[in-house]
C-alpha positions as CSV (number, residue, x, y, z in Angstrom):
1,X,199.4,71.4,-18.5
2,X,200.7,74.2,-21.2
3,X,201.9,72.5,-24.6
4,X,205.3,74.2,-23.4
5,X,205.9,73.2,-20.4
6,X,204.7,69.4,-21.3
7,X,207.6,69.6,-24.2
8,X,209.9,71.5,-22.4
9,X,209.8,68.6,-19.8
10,X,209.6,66.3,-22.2
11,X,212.8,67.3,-23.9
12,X,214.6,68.0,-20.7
13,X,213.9,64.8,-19.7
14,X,215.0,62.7,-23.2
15,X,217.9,65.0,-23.7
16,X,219.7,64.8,-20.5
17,X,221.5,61.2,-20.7
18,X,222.1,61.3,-23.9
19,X,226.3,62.2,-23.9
20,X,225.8,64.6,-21.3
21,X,227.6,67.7,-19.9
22,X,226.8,67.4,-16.2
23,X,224.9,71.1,-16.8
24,X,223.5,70.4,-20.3
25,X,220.6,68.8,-17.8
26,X,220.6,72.2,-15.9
27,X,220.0,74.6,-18.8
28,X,216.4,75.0,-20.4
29,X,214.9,73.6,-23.6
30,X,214.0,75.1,-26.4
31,X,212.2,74.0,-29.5
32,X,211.4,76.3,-32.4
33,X,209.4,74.5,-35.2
34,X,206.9,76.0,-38.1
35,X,204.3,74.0,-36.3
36,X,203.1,72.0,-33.1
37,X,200.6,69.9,-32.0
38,X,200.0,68.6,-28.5
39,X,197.3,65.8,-28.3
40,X,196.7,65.4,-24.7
41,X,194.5,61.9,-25.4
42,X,197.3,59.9,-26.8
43,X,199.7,62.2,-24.8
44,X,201.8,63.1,-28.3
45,X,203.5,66.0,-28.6
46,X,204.5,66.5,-32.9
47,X,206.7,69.8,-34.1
48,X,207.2,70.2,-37.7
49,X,209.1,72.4,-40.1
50,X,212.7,73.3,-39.7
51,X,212.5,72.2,-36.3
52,X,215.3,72.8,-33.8
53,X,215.8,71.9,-30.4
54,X,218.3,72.8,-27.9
55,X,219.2,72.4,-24.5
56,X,222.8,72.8,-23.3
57,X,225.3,71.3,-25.9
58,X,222.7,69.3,-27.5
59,X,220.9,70.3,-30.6
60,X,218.6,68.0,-32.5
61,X,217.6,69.6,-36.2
62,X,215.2,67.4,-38.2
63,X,212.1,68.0,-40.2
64,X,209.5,66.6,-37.4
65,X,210.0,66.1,-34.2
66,X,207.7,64.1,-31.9
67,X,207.4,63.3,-28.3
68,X,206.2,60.4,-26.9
69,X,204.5,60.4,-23.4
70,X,203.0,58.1,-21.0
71,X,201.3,60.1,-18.0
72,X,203.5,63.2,-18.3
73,X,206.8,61.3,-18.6
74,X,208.9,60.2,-22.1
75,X,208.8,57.4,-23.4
76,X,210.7,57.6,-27.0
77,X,211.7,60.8,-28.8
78,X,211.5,60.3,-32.6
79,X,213.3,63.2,-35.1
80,X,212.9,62.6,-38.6
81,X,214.7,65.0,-41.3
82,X,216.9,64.6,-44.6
83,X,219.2,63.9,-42.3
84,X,217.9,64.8,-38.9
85,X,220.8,65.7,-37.5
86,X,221.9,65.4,-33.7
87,X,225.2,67.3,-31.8
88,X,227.0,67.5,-28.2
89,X,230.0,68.3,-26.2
90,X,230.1,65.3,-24.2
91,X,233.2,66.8,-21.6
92,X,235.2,70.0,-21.9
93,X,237.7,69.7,-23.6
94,X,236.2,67.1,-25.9
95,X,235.6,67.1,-29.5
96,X,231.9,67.7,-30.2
97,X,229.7,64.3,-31.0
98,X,227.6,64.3,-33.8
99,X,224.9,61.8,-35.5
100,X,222.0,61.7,-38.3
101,X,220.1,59.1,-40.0
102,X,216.9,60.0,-42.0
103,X,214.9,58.8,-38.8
104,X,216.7,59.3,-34.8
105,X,214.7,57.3,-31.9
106,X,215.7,58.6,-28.0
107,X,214.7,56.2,-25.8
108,X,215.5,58.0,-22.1
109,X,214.4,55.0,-19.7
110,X,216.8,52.5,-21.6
111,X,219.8,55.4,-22.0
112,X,219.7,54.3,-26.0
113,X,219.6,56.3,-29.4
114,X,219.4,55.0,-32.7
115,X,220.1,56.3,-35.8
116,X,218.5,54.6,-38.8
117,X,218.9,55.1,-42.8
118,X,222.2,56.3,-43.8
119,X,222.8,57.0,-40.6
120,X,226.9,57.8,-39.7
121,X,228.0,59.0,-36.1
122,X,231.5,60.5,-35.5
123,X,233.7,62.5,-33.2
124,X,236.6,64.0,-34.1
125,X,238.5,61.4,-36.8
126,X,236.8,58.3,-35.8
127,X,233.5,57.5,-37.7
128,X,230.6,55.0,-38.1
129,X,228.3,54.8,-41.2
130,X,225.9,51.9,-41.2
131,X,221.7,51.3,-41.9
132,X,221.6,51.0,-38.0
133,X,223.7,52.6,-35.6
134,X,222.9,52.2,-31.7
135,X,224.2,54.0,-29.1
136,X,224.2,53.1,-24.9
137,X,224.6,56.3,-23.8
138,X,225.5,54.9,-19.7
139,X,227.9,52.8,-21.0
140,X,229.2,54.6,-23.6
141,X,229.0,51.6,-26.0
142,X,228.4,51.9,-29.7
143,X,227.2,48.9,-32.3
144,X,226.7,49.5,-36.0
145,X,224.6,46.9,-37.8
146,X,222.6,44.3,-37.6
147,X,222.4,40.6,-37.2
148,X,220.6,40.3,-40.9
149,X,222.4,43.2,-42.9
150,X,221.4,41.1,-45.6
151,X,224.9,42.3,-47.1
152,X,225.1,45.7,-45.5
153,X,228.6,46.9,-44.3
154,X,228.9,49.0,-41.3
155,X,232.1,51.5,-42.2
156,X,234.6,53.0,-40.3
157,X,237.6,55.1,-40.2
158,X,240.0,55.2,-37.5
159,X,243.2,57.7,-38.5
160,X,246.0,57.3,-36.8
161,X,247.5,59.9,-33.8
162,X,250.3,61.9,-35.5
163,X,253.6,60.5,-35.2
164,X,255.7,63.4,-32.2
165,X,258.1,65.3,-34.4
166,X,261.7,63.9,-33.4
């Protein structure tokens, strides 16, 4: 199978639960990188430089990207940048998700994303900043943390709806 097509599956495949548009699935992938490496043995597909990947609403941006496959389907998703940086339109009408974290993990079969190291995620005024930020994408339910934060704070800021003039 073409590098392109593998990846283009690949992608389409990790991409579409993750706070979906129901046509964000429809549309077509694209990944534009400096570089990129398919190794059919280990069935791992690695872009690097400036990479960018689209399909739909979603873009990922991030220094590498790799793909992770296990006979032709995803297994993880791994974008790693300074941030790497992830957006969305989950609905129309919506305000636009966005995440980073110095390393981003997709993980299609469990509907999960994590964002790791300085990672914050935030739509509209409500944000999370924490070492570890994990995201259901089904359920829509977020945790920020982790059991051992070893002192580590997960912050957040909720601001208030205006007030209705009188």
């Amino acid at each position: 199978m073409k590098l392109s097509k593998v990846i283009g599956l690949g992608l389409l495949l990790i991409m579409r639960p993750v706070f979906a548009l129901d046509t964000d699935s429809e549309q077509p992938v694209y990944v534009d990188s400096d570089n990129a490496v398919y190794d059919e043995k280990s069935e791992i597909s690695t872009y690097t430089g400036n990479v960018v990947a689209t399909q739909g609403s979603i873009r990922i941006d991030g220094d590498k990207l790799v793909v992770y496959l296990k006979e032709g389907a995803i297994t993880k998703l791994v974008a790693t940048g300074k941030p790497s940086k992830f957006e969305q339109l989950p609905a129309v009408g919506k305000d636009k998700m966005y995440g980073e974290g110095l390393i981003n993990e997709f993980y299609p079969d469990k509907n999960l994303l994590i964002f790791m190291k300085n990672a914050s995620v935030w739509q509209g005024d409500a944000k999370q900043s924490s070492e570890y930020i994990e995201y259901d994408t089904k359920n829509s339910l977020l945790k920020a943390g982790e059991p051992s934060s070893d002192g580590k704070r997960v912050h957040s800021v909720i601001k208030p709806k205006p007030k209705a003039a009188p």
